[in-house]
C-alpha positions as CSV (number, residue, x, y, z in Angstrom):
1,X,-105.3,68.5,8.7
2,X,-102.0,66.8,9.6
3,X,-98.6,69.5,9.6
4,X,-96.4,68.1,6.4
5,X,-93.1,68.3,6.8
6,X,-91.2,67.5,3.8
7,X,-91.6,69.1,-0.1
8,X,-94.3,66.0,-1.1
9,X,-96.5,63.8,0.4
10,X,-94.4,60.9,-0.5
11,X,-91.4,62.2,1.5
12,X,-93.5,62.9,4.3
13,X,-94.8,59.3,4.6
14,X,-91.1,58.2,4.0
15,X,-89.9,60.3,7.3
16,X,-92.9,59.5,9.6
17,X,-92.1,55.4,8.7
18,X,-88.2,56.2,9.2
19,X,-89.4,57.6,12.5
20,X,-91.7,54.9,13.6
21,X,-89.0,52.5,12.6
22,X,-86.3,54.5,14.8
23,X,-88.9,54.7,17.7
24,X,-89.6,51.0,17.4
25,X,-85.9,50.2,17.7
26,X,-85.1,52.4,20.5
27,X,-88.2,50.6,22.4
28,X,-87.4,47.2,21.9
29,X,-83.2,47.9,22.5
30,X,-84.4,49.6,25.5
31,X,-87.5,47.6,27.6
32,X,-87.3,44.3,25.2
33,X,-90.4,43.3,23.2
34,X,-92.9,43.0,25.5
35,X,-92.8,46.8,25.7
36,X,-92.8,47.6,21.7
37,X,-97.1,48.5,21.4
38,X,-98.1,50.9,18.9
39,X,-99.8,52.8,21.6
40,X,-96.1,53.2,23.1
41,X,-94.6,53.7,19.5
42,X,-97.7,56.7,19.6
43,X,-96.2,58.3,22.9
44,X,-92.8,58.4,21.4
45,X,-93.5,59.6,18.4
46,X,-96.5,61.7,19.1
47,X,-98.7,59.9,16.5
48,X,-102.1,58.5,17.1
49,X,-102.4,55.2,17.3
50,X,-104.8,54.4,14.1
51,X,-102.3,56.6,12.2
52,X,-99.3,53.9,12.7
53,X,-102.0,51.3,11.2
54,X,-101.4,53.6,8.2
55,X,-98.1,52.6,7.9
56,X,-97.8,49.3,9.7
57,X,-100.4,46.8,9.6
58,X,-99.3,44.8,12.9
59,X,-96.2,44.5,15.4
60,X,-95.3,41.7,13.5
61,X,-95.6,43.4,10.0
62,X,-93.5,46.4,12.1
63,X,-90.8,43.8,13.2
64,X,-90.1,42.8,10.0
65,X,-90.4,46.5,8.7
66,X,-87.0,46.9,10.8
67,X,-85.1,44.0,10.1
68,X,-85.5,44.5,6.4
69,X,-84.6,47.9,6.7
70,X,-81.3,46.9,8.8
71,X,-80.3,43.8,6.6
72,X,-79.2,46.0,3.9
73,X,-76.8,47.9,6.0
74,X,-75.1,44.6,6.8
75,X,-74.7,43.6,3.8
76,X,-72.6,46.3,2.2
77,X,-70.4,46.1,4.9
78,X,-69.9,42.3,4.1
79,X,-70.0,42.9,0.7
80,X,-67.1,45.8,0.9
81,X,-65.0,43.6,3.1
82,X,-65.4,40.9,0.7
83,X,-64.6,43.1,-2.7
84,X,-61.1,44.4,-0.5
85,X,-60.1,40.8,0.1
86,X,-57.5,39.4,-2.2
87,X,-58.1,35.9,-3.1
88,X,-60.8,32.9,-2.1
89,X,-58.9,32.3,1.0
90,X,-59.1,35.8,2.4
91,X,-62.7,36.3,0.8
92,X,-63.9,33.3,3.4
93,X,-61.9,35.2,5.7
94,X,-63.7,38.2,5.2
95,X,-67.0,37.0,5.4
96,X,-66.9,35.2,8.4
97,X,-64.7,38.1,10.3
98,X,-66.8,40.9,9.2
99,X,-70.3,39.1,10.5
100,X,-68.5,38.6,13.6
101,X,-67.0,41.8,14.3
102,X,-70.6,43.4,13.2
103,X,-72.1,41.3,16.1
104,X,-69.3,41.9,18.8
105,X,-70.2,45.5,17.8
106,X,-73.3,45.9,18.8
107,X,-74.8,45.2,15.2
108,X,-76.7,42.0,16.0
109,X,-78.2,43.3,19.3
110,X,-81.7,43.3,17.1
111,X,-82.0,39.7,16.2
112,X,-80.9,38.3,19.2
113,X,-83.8,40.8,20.7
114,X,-86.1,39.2,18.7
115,X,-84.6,35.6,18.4
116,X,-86.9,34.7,21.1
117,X,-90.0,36.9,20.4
118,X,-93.4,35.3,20.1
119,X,-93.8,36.5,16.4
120,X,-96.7,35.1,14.2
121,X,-95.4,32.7,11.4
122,X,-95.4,35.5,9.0
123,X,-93.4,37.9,10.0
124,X,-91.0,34.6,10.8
125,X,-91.0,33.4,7.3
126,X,-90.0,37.4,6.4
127,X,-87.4,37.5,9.0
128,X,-86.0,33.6,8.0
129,X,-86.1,35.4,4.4
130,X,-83.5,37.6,5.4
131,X,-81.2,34.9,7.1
132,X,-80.6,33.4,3.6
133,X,-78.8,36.4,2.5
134,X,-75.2,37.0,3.7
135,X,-74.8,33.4,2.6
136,X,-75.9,34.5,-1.5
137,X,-73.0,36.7,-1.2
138,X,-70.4,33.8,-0.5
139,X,-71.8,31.7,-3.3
140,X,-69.9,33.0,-6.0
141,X,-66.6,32.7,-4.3
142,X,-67.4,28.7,-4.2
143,X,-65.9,26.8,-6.4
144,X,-67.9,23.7,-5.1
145,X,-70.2,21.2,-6.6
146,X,-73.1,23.1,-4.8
147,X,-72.1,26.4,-3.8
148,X,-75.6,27.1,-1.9
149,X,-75.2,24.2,0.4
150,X,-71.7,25.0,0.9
151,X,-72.3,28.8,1.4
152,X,-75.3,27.9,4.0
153,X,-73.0,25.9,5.5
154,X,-70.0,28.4,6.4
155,X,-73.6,30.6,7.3
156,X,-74.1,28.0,9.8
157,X,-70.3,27.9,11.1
158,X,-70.7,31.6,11.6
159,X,-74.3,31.4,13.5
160,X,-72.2,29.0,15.4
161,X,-69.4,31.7,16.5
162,X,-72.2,34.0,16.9
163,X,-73.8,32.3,19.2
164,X,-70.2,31.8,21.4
165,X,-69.9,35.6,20.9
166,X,-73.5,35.8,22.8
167,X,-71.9,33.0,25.4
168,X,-68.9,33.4,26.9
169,X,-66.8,33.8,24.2
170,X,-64.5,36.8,23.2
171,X,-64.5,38.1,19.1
172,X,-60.5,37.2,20.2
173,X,-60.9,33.8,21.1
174,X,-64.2,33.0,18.9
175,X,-62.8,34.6,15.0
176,X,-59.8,33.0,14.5
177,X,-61.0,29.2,14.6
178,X,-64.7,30.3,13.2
179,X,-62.3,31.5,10.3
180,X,-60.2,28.6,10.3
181,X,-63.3,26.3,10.0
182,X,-64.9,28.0,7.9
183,X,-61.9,28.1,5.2
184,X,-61.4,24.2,5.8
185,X,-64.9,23.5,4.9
186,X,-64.6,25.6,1.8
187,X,-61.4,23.8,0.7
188,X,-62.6,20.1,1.8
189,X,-65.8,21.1,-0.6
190,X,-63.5,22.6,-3.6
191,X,-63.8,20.6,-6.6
């Protein structure tokens, strides 16, 4: 019988999938997806391979396991940079600044990992899910005819300085005129 390492059963399944899902990560930042197997994800971890299928029912089911799991850290940080913002202006501000900063961080490395990937349409749809997001947050701040188009919109002005941050691009050059057009489409959409 398996070693339990926690007061309940329940915690114990919680720190083994915390594990896998640190494990996973550190595979794919370090040798890219091709390398992420659960037979590799066994070596690392020192679990048998059938005993991942306890947690994880494919790689794809396991890719989406982690980007769940990281979308929420994002989001409080957008979220709290949003709250300290005074005014619609600065709140715009915030949320296109703070995604952008998150990915010149390091944040994003994940996604743009997997951007590519050849994942199954399921675990896209789960992943596409999570794009929607960020953009909820902004919707209240809108006072525009229809706040989810708009909000998607500035989402797309900010995959658009995200994707100049992956370029050539410097957070410097790339934040001030992602927040400049992101702020004019707000206001050209006010009503």
């Amino acid at each position: 019988m398996p070693q339990i390492d926690a007061p309940t059963v329940a915690e114990h399944r919680a720190q083994q999938r915390e594990a896998l899902l640190d494990a996973a990560e550190a595979i794919l930042l370090e040798d890219g997806h091709a390398a992420l197997s659960f037979r590799a994800l066994g070596e690392r971890t020192g679990l048998a391979r059938n005993s991942i299928y306890r947690y994880f029912s494919s790689r794809d089911d396991l890719i989406a396991a982690l980007c769940e799991r990281d979308m929420p850290r994002w989001l409080e940080e957008l979220e709290a940079a949003m709250a300290a913002a005074d005014g619609p202006d600065a709140r715009v501000a915030a949320f296109v600044s703070t995604q952008l900063r998150l990915v010149a961080h390091g944040s994003h490395r994940m996604a743009q990992l997997l951007g590519d990937a050849p994942l199954g349409p399921a675990v896209r749809a789960r992943i596409n899910a999570l794009a929607y997001r960020p953009a909820a947050l902004l919707e209240p701040e809108l006072g525009a005819e229809d706040p989810k188009l708009v909000a998607q919109l500035v989402q797309g002005v900010v995959n658009a300085g995200v994707r100049l941050l992956h370029g050539a691009g410097t957070l410097e050059e790339v934040e001030p005129l992602t927040v400049t057009l992101a702020q004019t489409l707000v206001r050209s959409r006010a009503r």
